[in-house]
N, C-alpha and C positions, 0 to 999 in steps of 0.2 A: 504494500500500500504506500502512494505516495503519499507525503504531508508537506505542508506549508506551515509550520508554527502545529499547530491543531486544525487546520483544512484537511480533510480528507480527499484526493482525489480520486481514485481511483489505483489501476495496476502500472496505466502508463497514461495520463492523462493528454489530450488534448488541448492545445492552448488557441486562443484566438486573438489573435495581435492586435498592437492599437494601433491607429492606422486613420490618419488625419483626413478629415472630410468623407471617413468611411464608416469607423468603429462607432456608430451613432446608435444608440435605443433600437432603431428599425432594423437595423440591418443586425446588431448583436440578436436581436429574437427569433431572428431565422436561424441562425447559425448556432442557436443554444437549442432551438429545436429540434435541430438534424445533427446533436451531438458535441458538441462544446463541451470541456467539463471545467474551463477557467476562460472567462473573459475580460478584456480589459477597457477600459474609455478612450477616444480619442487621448492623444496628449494635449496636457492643461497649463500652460504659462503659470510659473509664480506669482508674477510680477503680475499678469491678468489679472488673478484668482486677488491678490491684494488688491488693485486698483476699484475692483468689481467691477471687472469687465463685465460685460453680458455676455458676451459669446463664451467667455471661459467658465459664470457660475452654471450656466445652462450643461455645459458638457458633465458636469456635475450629476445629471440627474442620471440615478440609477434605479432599479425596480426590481424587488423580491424576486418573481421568475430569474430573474436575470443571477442569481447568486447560483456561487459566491462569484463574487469579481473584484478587479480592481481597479481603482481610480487611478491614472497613470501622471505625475509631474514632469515638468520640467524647470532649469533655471541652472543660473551660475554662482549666484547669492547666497550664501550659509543663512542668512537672518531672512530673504524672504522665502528660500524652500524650509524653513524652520517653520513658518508662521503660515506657509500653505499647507505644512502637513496636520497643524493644527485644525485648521481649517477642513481640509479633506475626511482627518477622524469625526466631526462631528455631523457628517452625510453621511456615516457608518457603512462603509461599505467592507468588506472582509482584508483586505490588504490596501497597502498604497506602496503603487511602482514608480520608481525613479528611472526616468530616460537619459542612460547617458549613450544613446544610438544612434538619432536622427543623423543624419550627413545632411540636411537640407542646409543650403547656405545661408537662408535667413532666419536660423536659427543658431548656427555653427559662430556665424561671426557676433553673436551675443552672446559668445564664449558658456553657450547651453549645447546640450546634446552632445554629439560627436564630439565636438567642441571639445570639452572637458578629457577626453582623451588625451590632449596633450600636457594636462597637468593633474596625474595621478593622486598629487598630494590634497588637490583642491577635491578634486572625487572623492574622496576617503573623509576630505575633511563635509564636502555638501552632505553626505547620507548620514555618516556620524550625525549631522546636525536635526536631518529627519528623523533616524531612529529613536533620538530623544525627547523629540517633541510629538510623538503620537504613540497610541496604546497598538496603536495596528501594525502586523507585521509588513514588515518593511521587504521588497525583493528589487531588483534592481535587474534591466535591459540592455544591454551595451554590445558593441562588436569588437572583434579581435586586438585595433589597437587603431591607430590615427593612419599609418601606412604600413606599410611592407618592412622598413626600418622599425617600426615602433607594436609587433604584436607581442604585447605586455600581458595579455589576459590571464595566463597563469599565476604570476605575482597578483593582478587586480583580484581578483579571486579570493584569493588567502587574505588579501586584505581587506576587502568589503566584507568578508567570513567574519575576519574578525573583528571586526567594529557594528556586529549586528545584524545583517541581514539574514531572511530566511531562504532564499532563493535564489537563484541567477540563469538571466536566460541571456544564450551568448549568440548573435546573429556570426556567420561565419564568412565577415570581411571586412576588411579596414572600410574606417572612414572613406579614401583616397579611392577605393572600389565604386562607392554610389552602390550600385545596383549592379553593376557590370562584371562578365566573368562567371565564374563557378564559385560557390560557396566551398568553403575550405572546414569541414568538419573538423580534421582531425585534432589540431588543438582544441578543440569542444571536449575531444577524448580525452587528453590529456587532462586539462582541467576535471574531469567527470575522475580519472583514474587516479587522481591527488590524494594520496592517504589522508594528506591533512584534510581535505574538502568530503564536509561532513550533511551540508544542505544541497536540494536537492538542482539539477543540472539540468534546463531544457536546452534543447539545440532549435534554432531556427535559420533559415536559409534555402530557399529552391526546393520545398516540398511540396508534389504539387501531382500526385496520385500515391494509391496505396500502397503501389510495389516497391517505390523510394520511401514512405514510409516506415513498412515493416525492413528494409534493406539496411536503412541508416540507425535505426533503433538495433538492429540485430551486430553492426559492426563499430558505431561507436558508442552503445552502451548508455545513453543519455537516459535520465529519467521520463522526458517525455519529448514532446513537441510543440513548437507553437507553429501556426500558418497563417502567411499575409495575404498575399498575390491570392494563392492558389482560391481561398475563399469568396472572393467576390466574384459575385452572380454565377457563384457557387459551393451554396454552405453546405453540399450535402458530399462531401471532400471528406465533412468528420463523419459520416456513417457508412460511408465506404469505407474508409480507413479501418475503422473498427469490427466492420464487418469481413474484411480481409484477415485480419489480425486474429479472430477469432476462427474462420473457418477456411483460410486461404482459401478463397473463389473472389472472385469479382460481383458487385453489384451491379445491374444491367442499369444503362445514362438513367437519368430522369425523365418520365415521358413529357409529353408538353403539357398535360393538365397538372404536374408535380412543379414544373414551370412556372407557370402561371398561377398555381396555388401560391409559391414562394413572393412572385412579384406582386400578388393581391397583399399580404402579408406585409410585404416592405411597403409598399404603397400609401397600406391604411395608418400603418406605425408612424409613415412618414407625415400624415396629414394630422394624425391626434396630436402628434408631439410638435409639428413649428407650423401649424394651421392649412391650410388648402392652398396658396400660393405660394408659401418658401416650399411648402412639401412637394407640390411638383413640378417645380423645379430641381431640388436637389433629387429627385426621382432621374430622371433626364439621363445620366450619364453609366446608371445600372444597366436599363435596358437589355443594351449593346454586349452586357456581359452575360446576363439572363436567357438571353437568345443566341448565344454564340454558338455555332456550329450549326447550325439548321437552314436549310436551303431555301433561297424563294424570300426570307426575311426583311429582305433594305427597306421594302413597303410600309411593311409594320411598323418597322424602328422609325424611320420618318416618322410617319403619321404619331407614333409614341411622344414624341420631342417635339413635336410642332403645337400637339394642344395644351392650353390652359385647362381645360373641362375636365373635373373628374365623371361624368357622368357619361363623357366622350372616350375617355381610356378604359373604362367597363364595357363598351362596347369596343372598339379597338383589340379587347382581351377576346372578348367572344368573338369576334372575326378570325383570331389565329386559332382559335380552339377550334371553329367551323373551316377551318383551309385544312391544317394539318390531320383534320378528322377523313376526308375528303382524298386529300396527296400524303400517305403516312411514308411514302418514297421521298418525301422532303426533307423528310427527319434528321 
């Protein structure tokens, strides 16, 4: 059984990344639906969270179905990720994660995220300063090291170990990577085979069906997994996985009424939680991911993207359900 402090997850848990302008209420509900067993909030500014931003106390809001989860920070500042973890413990949600992972550059040169990579001491000294200021267990995000010269994670490791945290999830490439190239597990390994590293180890990086799933859990030994990319406009990643994992066989795709069950789902999520007009709009950009692979589609996705009407995209939905019923060869 894995544990987080006293979180129970599971044998090998599933993780669901935070993931900006993605990891929002609607879209975690599908994805805890179809199997999630840790999910996380978009990442939240400090320095937002103190200001009271609205955009960052909104990322805030989290909801029972949704547990356990965690509220994810970010920042450079000891005294304000001290006072946003104050802050975050009292939205109770089950953990609170520290980002030191983003490579986005306008977050990087506000010496947040990645950022901190290059100054180990300051990383050690920002969580230190969260782990004392909140009752919640503390886990911490981060990649292998700033570049190619600097993967450090082995030392960061033993050291974020020991100044309190319960977790560490390690993406598998420098900063200097972005996104680009092959994730690089094997220091994941090492750090996971640390005699001294006694909390528990996810790997995250390029996991994006169940056969690299169970491959990479079977050769580097990680306590679980977290998945970004692979997730959108398509959560059902976590019950393949599992479903593999359990019986090695493959789950047959999703048909299109499982399709469209998922994007009614985000749809409506998306409308209760930021009203009927930010909602479809921030719908817009799923779509494309929801219908990916199925023939004959550009029609639809237009026509998707083009209306304001929710009453116009419920029909839109029943138009694909009645094509693909009709050409199930388009599939």
């Amino acid at each position: 059984m894995v544990k987080i402090d006293n979180i129970e997850l599971g044998e090998f848990p599933l993780l669901l990344a935070p993931m900006e302008d993605v990891s929002d209420p609607p879209f975690r509900a599908v994805c805890k639906e179809n199997g999630a067993d840790l999910m996380y909030t978009e990442f939240i500014s400090s320095e937002g969270l103190i200001r009271d931003a609205i955009k960052s106390r909104q990322k805030l809001d989290i909801f029972d179905y949704e547990k356990p989860i965690g509220i994810q920070i970010f920042g450079g500042d000891e005294d304000a990720m001290a006072l946003s973890a104050k802050i975050v413990d009292s939205t109770a949600p089950d953990l609170l994660d520290i980002n030191f992972g983003c490579p986005v550059k306008k977050v990087v040169c506000k010496g947040a995220g990645a950022g901190v990579l290059k100054d180990i001491d300051l990383m050690v000294r920002l969580t230190k300063a969260c782990v004392r200021s909140t009752s919640l267990p503390v886990t911490v995000k981060t990649r292998l090291g700033w570049d190619d010269d600097s993967k450090n994670i082995e030392d960061v490791a033993e050291r974020l170990q020991d100044v309190g945290i319960k977790a560490l999830t390690i993406h598998g490439r420098t900063r200097a990577q972005l996104y680009r190239g092959e994730a690089d597990w094997t220091l994941i390994a090492k750090v996971k085979n640390n005699p001294r590293i006694k909390i528990p180890i996810f790997g995250n990086g390029d996991i994006d069906s169940p056969q690299k799933a169970v491959e990479y859990k079977n050769r580097y030994g990680v306590d679980g997994i977290m998945i970004g990319r692979a997730a959108i406009g398509y959560p059902w990643i976590f019950r393949e996985i599992k479903h593999f994992m359990a019986t090695g066989e493959l789950l047959p795709m999703p048909t299109i009424e499982e399709r469209l069950q998922a994007v009614r789902k985000h749809l409506h999520g998306a409308l209760a939680w930021k009203g009927n007009r930010v909602g479809v709009f921030e719908m817009r950009p799923h779509y494309a991911s929801y219908l990916k692979g199925l023939n004959h589609v550009k029609e639809f996705r237009t026509r998707l993207v083009m209306t304001e009407n929710v009453d116009e995209l419920e029909r839109i939905f029943d138009d694909i359900t009645a094509f693909y019923a009709k050409e199930p060869e388009s599939v």
